[in-house]
Structure formats: structure tokens, C-alpha cells
C-alpha positions in Angstrom: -79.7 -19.2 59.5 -83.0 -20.9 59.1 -83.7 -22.1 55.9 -88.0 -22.9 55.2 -89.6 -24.8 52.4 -92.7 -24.6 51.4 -94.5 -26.8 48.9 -98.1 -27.3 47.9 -97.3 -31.0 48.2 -96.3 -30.5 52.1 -99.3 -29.8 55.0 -96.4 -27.6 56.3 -93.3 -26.5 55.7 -89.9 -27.8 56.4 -87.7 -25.9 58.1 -83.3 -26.0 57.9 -81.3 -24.1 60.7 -78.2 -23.7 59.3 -75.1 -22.9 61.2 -72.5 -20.5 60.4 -69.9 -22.7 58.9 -72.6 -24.5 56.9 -73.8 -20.9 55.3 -70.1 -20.3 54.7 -70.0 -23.6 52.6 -73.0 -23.2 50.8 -71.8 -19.5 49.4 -68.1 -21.2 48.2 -70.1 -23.5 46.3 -72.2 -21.0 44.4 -69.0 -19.6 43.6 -66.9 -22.4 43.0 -69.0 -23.7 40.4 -68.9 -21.1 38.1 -65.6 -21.1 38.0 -65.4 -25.3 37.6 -67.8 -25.0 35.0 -65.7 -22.4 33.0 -62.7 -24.4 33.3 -64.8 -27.0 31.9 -66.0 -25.4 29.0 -62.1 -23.5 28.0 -60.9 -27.2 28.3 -63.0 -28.4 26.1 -62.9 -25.3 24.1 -58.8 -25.4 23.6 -58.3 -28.9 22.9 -61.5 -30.6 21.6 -62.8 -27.1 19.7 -61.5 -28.8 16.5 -63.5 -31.9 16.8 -66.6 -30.6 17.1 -68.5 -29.3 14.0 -68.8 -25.7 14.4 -67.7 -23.1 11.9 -66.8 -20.8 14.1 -65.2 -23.0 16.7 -63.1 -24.3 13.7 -61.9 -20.9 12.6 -61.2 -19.7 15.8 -58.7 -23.4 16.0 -57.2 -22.6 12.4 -56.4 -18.8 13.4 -54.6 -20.2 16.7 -53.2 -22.9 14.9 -51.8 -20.4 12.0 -50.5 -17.7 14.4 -48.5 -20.9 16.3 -46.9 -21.7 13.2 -46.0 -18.2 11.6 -43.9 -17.5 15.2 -42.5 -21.1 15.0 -41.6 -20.4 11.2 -40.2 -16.4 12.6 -38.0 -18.2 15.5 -36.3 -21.2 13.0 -35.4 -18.3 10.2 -34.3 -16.0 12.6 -31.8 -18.8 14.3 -31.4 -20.2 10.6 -29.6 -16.5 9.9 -27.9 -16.8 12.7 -26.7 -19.8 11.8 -25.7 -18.7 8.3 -23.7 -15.7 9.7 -21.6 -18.1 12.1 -21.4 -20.7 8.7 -20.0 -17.8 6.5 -17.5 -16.7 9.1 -16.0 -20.6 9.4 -15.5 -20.7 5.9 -13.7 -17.5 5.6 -11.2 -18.8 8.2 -11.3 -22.3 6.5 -9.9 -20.6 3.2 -7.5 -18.7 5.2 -6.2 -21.7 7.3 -6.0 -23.4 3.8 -3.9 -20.7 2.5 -1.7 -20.5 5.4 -1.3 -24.7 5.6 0.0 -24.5 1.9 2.8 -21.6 2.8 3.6 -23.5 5.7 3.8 -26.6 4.2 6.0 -25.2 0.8 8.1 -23.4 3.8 8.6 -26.4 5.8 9.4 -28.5 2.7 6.2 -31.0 3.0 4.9 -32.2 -0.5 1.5 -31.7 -0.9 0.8 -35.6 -1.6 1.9 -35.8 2.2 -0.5 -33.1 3.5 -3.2 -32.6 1.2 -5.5 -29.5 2.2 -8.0 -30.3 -0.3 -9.3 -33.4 0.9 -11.1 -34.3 4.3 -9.9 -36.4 6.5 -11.0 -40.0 6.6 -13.2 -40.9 9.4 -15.3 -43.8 10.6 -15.8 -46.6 13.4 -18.2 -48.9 14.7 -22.0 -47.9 15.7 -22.0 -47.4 18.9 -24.3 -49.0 21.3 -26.2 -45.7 22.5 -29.0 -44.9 21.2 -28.2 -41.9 18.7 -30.7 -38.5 18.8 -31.1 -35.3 16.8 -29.4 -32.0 17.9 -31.0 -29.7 19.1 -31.3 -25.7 17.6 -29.6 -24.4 20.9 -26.7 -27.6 21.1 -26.4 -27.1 17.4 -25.7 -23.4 17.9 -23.1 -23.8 21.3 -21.6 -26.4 18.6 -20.7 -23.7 16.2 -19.4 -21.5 18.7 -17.2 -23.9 20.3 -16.2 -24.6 16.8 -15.7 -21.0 16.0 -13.6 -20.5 18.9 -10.9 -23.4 17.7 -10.7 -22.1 14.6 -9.8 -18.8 15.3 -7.4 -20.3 17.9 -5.4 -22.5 15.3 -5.1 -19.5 12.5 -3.6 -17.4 15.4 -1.1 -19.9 15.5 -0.7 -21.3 12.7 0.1 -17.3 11.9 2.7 -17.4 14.0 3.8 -19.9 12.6 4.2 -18.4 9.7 5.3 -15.8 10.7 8.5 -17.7 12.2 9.3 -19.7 9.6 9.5 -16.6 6.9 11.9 -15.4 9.6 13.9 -18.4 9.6 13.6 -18.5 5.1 14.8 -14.4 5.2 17.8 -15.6 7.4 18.7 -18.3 5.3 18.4 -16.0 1.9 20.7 -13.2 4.1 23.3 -15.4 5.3 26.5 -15.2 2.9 26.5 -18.7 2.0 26.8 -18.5 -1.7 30.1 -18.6 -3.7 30.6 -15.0 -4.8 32.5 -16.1 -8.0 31.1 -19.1 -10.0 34.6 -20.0 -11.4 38.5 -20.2 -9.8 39.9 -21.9 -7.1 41.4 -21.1 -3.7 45.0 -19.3 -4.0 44.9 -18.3 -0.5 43.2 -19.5 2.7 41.9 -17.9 5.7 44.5 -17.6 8.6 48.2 -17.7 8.9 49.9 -17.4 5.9 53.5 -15.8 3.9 52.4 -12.4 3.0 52.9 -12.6 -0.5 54.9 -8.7 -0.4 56.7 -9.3 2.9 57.4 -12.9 2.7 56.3 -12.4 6.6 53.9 -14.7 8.9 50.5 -12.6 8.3 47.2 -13.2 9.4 44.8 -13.6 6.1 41.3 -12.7 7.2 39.8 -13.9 3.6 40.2 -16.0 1.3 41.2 -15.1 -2.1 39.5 -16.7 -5.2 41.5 -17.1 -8.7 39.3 -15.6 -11.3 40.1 -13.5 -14.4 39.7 -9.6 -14.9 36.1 -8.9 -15.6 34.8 -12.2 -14.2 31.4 -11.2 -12.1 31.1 -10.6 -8.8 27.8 -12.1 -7.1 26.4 -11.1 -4.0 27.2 -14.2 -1.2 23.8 -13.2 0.4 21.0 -11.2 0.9 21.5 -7.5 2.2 21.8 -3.7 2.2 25.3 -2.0 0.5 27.1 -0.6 3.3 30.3 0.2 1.9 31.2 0.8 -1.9 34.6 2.8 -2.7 37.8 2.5 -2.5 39.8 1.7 0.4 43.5 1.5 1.8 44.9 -2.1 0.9 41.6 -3.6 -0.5 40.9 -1.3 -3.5 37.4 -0.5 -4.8 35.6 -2.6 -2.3 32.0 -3.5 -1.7 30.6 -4.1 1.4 27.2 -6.1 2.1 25.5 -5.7 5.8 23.5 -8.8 6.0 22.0 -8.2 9.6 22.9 -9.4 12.9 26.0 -8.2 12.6 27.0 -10.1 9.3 28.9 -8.7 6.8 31.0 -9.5 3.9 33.2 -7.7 2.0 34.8 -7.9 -2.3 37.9 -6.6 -2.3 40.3 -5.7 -5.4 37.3 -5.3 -8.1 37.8 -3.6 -11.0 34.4 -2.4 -11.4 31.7 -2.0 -8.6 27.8 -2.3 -9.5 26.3 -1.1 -6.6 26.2 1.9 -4.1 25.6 2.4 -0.7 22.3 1.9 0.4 21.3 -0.3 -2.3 19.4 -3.8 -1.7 20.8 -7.0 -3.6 19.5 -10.2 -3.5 21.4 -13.4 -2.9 23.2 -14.7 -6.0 22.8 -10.5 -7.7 25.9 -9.3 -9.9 27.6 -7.0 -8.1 31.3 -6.1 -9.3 33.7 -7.5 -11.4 36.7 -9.2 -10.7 40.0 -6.9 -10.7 43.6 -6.4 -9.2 43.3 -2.9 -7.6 44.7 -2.3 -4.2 47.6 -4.3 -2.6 47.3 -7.2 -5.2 49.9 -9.2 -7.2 47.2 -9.8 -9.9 43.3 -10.3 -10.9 41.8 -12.6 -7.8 38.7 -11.6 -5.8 39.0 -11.1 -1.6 36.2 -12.1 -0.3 35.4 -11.9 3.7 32.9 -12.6 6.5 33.3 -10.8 9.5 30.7 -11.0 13.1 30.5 -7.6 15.0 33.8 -6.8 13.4 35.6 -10.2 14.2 36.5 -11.7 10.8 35.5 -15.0 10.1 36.6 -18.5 8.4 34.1 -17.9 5.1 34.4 -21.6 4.5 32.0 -22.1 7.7 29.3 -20.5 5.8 29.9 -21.3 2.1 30.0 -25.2 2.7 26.6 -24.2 3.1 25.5 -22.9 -0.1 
């Protein structure tokens, strides 16, 4: 390409040959620039508009800048609900952990002076030597989950905990450990003894308490009435399933307070003290027998 200029200030013109490459050059530049020169002017536009003086400039900044912070504010309340949710589930568990660290420590016999529940925990130390920063929104959040997750881990637990010990408190209230009367002595023990009709070597599988006619009857544990009537050598008898095959039995009563299904309660007035059956006078049989198998009942009442 050849390239001639002519000026009025020349005798003759100049002439350019331009080669290929050079033309391909020239025709970037033209439309390079245009685009520099636009770069230019949104630089200057986006972060120098509010310096200069221009009303229009200016509200075209403050409209930006106002948009910037209405999504800003829209993002913090959205995670700040968020947040609030996660906050108002960990204080429902709280007051349930609370709840169940009282039963647990009542059934586990702590005093509350030991393990108080309604006061934090002490905490402190020294500064430490790095350099200490703000949390972020996201760390803040992961925090609460994390958080979340422990808690729900320690009430399942801490349920089952529970749980176990109200087993272990039920066993206790079933077992026949209570004296059934409150007053008389032993006039017979369990095992060998004279049979007081035969004047034989008999095997006693109770123990006989001295009490007078009428005297009450209590339940030696908790259970379900099994047996209430009257039957061959023991009389108007009451018989108390206590579970895992416990039972205890009242023998020789004169009057029986319960029936068969009926629920008593450890320690519940059940009969009265009588001489029916094979008796030689007013006294109160009392046994504990396992799957059957009678037992010593001084094993369990040394327990009550």
C-alpha cells in the first residue's frame, strides 16, 4: 500500500509504501484505541465518578452505592434468620438436657450443690500469643452446626441414660425387700426345722412373723396380684408377681385386701394378719420364691 501526502507547504508530495504487515498494524491500532480509551473513561467512571462534581455522575454513584448495600443488608438478615432458627433449636435442647441432668442427678443421688445446672461453668486462661480475629458469617454458622450436632448427640444419651436408671429405680421399688408386717419377731426361720404338728425334720420355705390378729399386711414390693384365695395348708393367701420371676407370697391372713390382677405399690396394705390354714395360731408366712425355687427372704429384706 502506498500512502501520499500532499500539503500546500510541500513543492511535492510525500509518498509511504506500506507493506502488508505495516497496514495490518495500523488497522489494530484504530481499533485498539477505542477500546483503551473506553476502558479509560469506565475506570474513571466506576471509581473516581464520586469525586468529580457532576450531578448526575453523583447519582448514578449513590444509586450503585444504595443497591450494594440493600443486597448486603438482604444477605446478613437472611443468614441472621438462619441463625436465629439454629439459636432457638439449641435452647430447646438446652432446657431438655437441663431437665433430663436434674432426673438424672435426683436418680443417681447427686445433690444439686454438687452439680448445679443452673450456673455456667467457670472458664478462663492466659491470652494467648496469637493474634486473635473475628469470625466469620460462614465459620460462625459451621460453629453452630457442629454445636448442634453435640447437642443432639448428648440428649440421646443422656436419654438413655435415663432411661436405664428408671429401670434400675422400678427394680429396686419391685423387689420384695420391705418387711411385710411393721411389728413381731421371728418364730420360725427359713430351712430345716421340727414341724410344729409332726414334731418331724421339715423343710420351712418361709419365715413366719409373730403378729397379732388383725395386724396389717403390707406389700414387701412392688407388683401385680397373682394369687388371692384360699389354698391347701396356707389359707387365704396372697400372692404378689414382682417380675423376673419374683414372687412372694402371705399366708394364714384373716382378711385379704386385694384381688388378682390388682397393682400395689411397695409398702400398700394388703391383708391382715390371721391363723387360717395349717396354723397353731395368729403369725403371718411370708415367702420369696425365683422361678418357683423358694428362697431365704432374709437375703432380700436385710435390704429394706
Amino acid at each position: 500500500m502506498n500512502v501520499i501526502l500532499v500539503s500546500g507547504k510541500l513543492a511535492k508530495g510525500k509518498t509511504w509504501a506500506l507493506s502488508h504487515g505495516q497496514v495490518m498494524a495500523v488497522a489494530a491500532g484504530f481499533l485498539v484505541f477505542p477500546l483503551l480509551l473506553a476502558v479509560f473513561f469506565t475506570y474513571m467512571l466506576l471509581f473516581h465518578a464520586a469525586d468529580i462534581p457532576h450531578p448526575y455522575l453523583q447519582s448514578l454513584v449513590l444509586s450503585a452505592q444504595r443497591s450494594e448495600a440493600a443486597k448486603n443488608q438482604a444477605y446478613m438478615r437472611e443468614n441472621l434468620n438462619v441463625l436465629a432458627v439454629k439459636l432457638g433449636q439449641m435452647q430447646s435442647q438446652m432446657l431438655r438436657l437441663d431437665s433430663l441432668g436434674e432426673r438424672l442427678a435426683k436418680l443417681s443421688g447427686i445433690g444439686k450443690q454438687e452439680f448445679n445446672f443452673d450456673k455456667a461453668p467457670g472458664q478462663g486462661g492466659p491470652e494467648s500469643s496469637v493474634p486473635a480475629r473475628d469470625m466469620s458469617m460462614d465459620e460462625l454458622s459451621q460453629q453452630l452446626d457442629a454445636l448442634m450436632r453435640k447437642l443432639d448427640n448428648r440428649s440421646d444419651q443422656m436419654g438413655l441414660m435415663d432411661a436405664m436408671l428408671v429401670q434400675r429405680e422400678a427394680k429396686k421399688v419391685a423387689l420384695p425387700s420391705g418387711r411385710p408386717v411393721t411389728t413381731g419377731w421371728y418364730s420360725s426361720n427359713y430351712g430345716w426345722r421340727i414341724d410344729p404338728f409332726t414334731g418331724q425334720k421339715a423343710y420351712h420355705e418361709g419365715v413366719d412373723f409373730m403378729a397379732d390378729t388383725g395386724a396389717p399386711i403390707y406389700a414387701a414390693g412392688g407388683g401385680i396380684v397373682v394369687y388371692s384365695d384360699t389354698y391347701a395348708g396356707y389359707g387365704n393367701m396372697i400372692e404378689i408377681d414382682h417380675g423376673n420371676g419374683l414372687i412372694s407370697r402371705y399366708a394364714h391372713t384373716s382378711k385379704m385386701l386385694v384381688k388378682v390382677g390388682d397393682v400395689v405399690m411397695k409398702g400398700q396394705k394388703i391383708g391382715a394378719v390371721g391363723s387360717t390354714g395349717r396354723s397353731t395360731g395368729p403369725h403371718l408366712h411370708f415367702e420369696v420364691r425365683y422361678r418357683g425355687a423358694p428362697q431365704n427372704p432374709e437375703h432380700y429384706l436385710h435390704l429394706g
